[in-house]
TIMI-2910 file (N, C-alpha, C, CB; in pm, 1 decimal, decimal comma, always signed):
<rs>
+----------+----------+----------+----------+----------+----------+----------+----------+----------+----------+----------+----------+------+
!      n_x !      n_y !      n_z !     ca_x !     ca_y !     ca_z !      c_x !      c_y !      c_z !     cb_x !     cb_y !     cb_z ! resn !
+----------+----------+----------+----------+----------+----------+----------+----------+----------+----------+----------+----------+------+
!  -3032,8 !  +4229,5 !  +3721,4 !  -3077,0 !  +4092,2 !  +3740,6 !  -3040,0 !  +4042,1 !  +3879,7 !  -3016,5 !  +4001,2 !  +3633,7 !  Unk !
!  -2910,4 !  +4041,9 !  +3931,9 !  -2873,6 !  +4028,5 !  +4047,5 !  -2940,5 !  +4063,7 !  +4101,9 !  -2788,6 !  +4058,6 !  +4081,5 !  Unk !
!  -2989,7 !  +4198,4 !  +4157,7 !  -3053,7 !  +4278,2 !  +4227,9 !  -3206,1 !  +4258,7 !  +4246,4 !  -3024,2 !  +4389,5 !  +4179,6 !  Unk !
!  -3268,4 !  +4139,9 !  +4175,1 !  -3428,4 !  +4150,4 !  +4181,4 !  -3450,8 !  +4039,6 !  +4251,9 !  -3515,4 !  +4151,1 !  +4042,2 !  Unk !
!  -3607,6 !  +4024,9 !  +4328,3 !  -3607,3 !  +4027,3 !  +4464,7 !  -3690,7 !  +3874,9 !  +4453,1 !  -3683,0 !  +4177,4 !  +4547,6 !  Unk !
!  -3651,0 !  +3807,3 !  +4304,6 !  -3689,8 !  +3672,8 !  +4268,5 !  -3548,5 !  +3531,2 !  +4400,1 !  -3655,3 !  +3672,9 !  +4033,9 !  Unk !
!  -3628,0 !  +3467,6 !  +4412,9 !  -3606,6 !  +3351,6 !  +4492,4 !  -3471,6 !  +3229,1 !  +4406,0 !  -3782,7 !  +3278,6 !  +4508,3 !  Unk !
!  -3511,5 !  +3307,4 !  +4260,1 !  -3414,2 !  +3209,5 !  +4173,8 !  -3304,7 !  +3295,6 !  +4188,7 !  -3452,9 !  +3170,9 !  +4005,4 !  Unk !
!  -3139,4 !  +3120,8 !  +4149,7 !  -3025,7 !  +3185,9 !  +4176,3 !  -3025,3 !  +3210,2 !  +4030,7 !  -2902,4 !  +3113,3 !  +4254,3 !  Unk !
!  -2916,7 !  +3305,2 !  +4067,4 !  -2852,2 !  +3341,1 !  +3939,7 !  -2783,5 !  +3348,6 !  +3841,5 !  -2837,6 !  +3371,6 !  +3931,9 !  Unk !
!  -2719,3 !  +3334,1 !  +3751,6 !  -2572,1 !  +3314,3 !  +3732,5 !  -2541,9 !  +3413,8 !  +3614,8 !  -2529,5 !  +3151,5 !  +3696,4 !  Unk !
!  -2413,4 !  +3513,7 !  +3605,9 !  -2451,1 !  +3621,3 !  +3505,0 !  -2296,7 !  +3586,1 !  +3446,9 !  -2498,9 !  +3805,0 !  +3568,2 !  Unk !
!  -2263,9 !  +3550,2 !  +3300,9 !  -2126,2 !  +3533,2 !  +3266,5 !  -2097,5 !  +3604,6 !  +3154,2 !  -2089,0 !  +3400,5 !  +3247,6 !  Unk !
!  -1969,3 !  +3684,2 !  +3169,7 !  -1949,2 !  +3775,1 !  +3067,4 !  -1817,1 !  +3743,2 !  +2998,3 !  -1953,5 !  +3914,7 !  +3120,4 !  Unk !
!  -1806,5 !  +3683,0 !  +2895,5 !  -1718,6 !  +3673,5 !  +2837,9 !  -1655,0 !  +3824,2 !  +2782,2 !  -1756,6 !  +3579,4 !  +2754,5 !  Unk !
!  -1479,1 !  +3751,0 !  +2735,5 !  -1425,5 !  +3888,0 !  +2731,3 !  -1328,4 !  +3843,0 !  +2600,8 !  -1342,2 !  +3951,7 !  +2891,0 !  Unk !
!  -1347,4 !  +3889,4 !  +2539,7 !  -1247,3 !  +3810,0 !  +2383,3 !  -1251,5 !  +3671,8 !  +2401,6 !  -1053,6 !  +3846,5 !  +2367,2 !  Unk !
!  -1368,9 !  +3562,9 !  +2365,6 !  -1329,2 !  +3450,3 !  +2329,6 !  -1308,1 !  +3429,2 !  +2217,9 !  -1387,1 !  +3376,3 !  +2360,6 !  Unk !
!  -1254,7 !  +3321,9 !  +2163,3 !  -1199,0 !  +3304,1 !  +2045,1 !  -1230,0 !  +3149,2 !  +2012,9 !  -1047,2 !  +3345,8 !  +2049,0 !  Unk !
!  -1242,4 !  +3110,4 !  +1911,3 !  -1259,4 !  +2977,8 !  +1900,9 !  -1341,5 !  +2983,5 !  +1718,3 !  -1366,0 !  +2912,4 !  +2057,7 !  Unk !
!  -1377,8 !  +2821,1 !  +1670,5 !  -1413,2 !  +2825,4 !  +1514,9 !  -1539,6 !  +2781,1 !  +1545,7 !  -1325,6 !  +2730,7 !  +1397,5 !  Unk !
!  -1589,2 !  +2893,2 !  +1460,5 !  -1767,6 !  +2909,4 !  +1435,7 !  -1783,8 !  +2893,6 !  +1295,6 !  -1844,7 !  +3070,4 !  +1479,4 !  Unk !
!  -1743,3 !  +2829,8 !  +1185,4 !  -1748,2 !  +2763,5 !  +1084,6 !  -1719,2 !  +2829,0 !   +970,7 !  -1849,0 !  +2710,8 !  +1079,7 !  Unk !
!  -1702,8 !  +2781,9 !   +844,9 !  -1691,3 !  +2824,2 !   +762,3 !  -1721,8 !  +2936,9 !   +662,6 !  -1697,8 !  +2765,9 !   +754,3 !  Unk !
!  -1887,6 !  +2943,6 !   +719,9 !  -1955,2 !  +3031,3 !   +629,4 !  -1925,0 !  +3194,3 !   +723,1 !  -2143,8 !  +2972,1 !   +606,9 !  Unk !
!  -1875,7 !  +3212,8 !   +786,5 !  -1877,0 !  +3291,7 !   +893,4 !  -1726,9 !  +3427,6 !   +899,4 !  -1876,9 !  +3169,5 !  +1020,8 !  Unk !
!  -1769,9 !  +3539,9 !   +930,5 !  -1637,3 !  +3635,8 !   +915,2 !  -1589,8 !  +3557,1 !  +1030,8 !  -1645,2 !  +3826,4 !   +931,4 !  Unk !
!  -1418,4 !  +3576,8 !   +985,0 !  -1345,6 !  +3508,9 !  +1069,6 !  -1270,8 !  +3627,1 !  +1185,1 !  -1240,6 !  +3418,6 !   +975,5 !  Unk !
!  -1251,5 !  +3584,4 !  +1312,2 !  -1168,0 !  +3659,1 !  +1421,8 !  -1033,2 !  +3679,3 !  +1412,6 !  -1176,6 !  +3600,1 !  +1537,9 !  Unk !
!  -1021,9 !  +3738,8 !  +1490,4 !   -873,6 !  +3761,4 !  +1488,3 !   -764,5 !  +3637,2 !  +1493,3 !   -847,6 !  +3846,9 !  +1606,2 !  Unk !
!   -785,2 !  +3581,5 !  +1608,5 !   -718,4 !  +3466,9 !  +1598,2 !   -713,3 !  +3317,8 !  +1494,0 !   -743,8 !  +3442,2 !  +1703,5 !  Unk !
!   -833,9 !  +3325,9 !  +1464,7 !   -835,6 !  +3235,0 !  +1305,2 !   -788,3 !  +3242,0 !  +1202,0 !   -923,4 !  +3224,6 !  +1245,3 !  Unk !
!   -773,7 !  +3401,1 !  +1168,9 !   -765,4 !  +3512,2 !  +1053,9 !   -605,5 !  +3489,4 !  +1053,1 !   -831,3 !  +3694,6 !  +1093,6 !  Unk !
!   -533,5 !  +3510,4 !  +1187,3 !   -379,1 !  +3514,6 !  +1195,4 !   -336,9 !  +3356,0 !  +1157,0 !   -320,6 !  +3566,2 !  +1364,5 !  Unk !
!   -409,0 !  +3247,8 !  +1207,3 !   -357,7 !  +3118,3 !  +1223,3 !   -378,0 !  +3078,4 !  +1072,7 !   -434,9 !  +3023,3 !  +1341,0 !  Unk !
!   -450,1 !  +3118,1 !   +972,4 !   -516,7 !  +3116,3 !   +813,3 !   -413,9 !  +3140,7 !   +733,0 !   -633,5 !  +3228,7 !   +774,6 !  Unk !
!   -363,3 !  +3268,2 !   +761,4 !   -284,3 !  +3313,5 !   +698,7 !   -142,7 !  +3311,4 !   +728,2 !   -323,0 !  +3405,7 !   +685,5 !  Unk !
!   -134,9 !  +3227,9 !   +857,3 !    -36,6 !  +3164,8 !   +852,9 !    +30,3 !  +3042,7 !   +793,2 !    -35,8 !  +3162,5 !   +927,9 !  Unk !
!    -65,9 !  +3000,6 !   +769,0 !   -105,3 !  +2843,5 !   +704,5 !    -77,8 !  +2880,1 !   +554,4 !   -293,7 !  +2779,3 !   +732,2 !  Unk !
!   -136,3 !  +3007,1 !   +492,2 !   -103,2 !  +3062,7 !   +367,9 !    +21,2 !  +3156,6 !   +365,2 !   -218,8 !  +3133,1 !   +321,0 !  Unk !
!   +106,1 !  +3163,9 !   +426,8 !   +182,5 !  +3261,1 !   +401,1 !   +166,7 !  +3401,8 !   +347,6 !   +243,7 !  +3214,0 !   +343,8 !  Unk !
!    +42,5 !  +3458,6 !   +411,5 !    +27,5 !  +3591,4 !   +373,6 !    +50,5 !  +3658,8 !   +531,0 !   -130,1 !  +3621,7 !   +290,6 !  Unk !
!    +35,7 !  +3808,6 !   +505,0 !    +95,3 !  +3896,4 !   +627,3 !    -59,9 !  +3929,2 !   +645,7 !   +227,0 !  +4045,5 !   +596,1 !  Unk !
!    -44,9 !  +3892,3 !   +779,3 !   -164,9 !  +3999,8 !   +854,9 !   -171,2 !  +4111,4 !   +886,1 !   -200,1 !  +3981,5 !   +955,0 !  Unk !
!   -255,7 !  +4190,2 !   +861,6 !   -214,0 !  +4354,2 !   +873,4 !   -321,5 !  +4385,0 !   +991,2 !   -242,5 !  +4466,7 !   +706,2 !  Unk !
!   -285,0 !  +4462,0 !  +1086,9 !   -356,5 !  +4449,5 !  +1263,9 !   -324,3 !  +4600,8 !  +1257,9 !   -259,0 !  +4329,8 !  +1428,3 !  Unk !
!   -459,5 !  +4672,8 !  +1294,0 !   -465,5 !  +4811,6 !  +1327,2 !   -526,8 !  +4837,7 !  +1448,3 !   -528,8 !  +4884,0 !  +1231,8 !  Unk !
!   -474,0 !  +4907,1 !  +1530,0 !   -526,6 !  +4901,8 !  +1695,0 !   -456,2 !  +5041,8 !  +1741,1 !   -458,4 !  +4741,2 !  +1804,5 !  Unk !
!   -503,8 !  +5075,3 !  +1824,7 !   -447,9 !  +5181,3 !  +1924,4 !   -323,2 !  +5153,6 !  +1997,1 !   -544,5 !  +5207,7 !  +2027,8 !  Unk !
!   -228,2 !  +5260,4 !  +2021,0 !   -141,2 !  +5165,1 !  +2072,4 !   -133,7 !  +5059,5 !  +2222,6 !    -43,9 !  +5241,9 !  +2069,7 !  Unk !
!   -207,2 !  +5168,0 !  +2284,6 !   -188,8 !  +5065,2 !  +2470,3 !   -322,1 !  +5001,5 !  +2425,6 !   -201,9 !  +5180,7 !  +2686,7 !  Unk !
!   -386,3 !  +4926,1 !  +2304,7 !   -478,5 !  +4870,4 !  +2312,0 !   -480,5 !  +4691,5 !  +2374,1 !   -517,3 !  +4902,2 !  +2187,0 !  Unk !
!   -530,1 !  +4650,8 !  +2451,5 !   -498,9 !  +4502,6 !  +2502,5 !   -578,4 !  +4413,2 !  +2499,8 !   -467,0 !  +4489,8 !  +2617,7 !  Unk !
!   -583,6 !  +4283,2 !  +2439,1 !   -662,4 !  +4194,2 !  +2454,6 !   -636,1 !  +4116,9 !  +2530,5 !   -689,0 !  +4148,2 !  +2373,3 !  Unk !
!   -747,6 !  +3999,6 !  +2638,1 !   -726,7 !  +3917,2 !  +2712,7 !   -790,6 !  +3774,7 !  +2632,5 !   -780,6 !  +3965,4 !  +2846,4 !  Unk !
!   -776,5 !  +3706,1 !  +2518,1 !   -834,0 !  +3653,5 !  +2480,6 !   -830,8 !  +3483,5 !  +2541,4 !   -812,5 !  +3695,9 !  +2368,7 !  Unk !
!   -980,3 !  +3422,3 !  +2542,4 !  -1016,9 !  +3326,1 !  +2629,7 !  -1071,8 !  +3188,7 !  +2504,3 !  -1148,0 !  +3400,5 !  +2748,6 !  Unk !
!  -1006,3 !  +3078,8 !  +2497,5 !  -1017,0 !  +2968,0 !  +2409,8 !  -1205,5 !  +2940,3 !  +2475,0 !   -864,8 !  +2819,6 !  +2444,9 !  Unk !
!  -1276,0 !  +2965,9 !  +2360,2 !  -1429,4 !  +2887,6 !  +2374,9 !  -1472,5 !  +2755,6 !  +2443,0 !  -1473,4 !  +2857,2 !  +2248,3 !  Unk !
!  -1318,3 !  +2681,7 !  +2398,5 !  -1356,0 !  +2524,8 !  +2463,4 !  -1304,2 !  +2553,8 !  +2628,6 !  -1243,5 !  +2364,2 !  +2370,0 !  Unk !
!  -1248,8 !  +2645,1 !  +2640,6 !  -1243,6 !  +2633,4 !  +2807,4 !  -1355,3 !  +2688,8 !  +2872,6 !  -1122,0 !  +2707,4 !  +2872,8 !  Unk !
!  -1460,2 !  +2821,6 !  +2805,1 !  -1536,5 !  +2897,0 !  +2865,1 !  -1696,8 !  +2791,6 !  +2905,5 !  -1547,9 !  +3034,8 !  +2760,0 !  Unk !
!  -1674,8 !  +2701,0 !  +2801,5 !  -1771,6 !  +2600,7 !  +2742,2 !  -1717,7 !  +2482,4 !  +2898,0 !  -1723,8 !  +2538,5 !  +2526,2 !  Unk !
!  -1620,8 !  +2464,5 !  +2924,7 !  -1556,1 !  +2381,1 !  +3028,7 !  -1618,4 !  +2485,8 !  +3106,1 !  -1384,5 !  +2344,0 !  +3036,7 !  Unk !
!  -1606,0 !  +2548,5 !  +3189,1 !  -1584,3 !  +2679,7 !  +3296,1 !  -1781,1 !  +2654,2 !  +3321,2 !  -1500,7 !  +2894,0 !  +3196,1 !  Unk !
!  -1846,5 !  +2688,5 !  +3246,3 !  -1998,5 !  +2718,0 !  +3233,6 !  -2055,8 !  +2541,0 !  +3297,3 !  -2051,7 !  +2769,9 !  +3025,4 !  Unk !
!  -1989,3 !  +2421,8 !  +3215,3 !  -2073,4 !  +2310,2 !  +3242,2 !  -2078,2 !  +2279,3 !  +3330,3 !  -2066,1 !  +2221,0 !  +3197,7 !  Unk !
!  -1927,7 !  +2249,3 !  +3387,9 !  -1835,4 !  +2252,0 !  +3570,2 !  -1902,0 !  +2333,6 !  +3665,0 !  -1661,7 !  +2331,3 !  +3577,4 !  Unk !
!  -1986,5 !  +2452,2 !  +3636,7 !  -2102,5 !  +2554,5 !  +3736,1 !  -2230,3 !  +2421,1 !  +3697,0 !  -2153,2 !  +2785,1 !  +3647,3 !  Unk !
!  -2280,4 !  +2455,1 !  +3616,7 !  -2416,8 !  +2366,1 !  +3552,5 !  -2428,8 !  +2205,9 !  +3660,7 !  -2371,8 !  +2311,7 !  +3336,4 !  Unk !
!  -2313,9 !  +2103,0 !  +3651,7 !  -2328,3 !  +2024,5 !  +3707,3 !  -2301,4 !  +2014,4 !  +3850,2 !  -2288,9 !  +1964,6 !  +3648,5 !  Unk !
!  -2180,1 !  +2115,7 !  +3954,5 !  -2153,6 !  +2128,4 !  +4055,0 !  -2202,4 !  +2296,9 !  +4081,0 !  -2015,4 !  +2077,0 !  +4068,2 !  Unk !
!  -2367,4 !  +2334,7 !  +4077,7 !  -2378,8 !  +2474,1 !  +4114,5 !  -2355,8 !  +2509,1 !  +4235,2 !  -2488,2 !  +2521,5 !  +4091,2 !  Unk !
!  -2352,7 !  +2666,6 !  +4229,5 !  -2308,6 !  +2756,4 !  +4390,3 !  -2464,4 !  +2760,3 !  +4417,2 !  -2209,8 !  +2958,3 !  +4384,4 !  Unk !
!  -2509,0 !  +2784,3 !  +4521,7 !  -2642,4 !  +2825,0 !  +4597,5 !  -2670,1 !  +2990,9 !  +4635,0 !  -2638,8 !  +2741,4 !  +4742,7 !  Unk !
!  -2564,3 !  +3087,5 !  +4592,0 !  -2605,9 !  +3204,2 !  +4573,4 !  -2531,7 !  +3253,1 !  +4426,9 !  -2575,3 !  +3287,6 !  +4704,4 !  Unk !
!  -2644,1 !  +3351,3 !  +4411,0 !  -2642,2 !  +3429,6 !  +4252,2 !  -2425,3 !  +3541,8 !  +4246,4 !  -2859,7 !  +3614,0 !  +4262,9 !  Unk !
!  -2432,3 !  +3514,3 !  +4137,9 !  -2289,0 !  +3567,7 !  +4109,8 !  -2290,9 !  +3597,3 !  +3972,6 !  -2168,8 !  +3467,1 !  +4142,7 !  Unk !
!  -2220,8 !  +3680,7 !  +3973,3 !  -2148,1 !  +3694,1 !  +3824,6 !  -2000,6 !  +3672,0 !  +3790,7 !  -2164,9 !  +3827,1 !  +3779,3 !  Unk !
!  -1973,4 !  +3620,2 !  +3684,8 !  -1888,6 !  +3613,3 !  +3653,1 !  -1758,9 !  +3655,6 !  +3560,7 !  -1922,1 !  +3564,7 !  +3658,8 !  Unk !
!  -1667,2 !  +3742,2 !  +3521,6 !  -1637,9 !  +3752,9 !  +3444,7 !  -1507,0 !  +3638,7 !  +3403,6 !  -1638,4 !  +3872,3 !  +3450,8 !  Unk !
!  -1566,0 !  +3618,0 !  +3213,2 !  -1472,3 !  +3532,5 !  +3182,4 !  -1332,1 !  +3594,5 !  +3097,3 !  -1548,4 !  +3429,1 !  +3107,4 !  Unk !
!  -1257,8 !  +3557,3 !  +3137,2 !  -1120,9 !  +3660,9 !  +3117,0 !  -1028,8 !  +3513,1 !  +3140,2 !  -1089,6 !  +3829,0 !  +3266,4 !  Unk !
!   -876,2 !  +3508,0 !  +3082,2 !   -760,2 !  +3437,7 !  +3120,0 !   -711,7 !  +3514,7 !  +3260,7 !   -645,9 !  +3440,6 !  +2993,5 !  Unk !
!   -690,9 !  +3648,9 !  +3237,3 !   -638,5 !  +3738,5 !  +3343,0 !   -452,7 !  +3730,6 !  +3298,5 !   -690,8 !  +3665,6 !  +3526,4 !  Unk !
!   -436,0 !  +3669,8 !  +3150,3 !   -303,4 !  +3696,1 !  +3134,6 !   -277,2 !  +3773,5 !  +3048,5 !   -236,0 !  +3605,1 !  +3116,4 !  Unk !
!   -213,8 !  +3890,5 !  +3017,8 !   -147,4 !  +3991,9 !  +2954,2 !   -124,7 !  +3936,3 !  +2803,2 !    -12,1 !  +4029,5 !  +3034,6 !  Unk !
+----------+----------+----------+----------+----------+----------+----------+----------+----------+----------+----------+----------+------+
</rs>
C-alpha cells in the first residue's frame, strides 16, 4: 500500500495485543479473563512458551492515538506500529 504510486496519503496501523471490553456476548481475552476471575476468586490457568512476551496496548489509548492522527494529520504516508514498547 505504501508503495503504490496513488497521490493519496496513507496511514497503515498495526496493532499489537490490544486489550480492552468488546461485550458480553463475546470470548473473552486474556486480560478480562484474568481481571473476571479475579473478581471470582478462581485461578487462571496461562499456557505459553516460556520466553513467550506480550506487549499489551489498552484500546482506549489506541482509539486516542488513531483520532489525535485523524484530527491533526501528517502530509506523508506512514505506518505505524501500535505497541506500549514496555516489557
Amino acid at each position: 500500500l505504501l508503495e503504490s504510486n496513488s497521490d493519496i496519503v496513507k496511514f497503515i496501523y498495526r496493532p499489537s495485543s490490544v486489550y480492552g471490553f468488546a461485550g458480553l456476548d463475546r470470548r473473552l481475552g486474556l486480560i478480562p479473563t484474568l481481571i473476571q476471575n479475579a473478581f471470582k476468586y478462581k485461578v487462571s490457568n496461562i499456557y505459553g512458551g516460556m520466553y513467550t512476551l506480550r506487549d499489551y496496548v489498552l484500546a482506549r489509548d489506541v482509539g486516542r492515538f488513531i483520532a489525535k492522527n485523524i484530527i491533526s494529520p501528517s502530509f506523508d504516508s506512514k505506518s505505524y506500529i501500535l505497541a506500549t514498547g514496555k516489557p
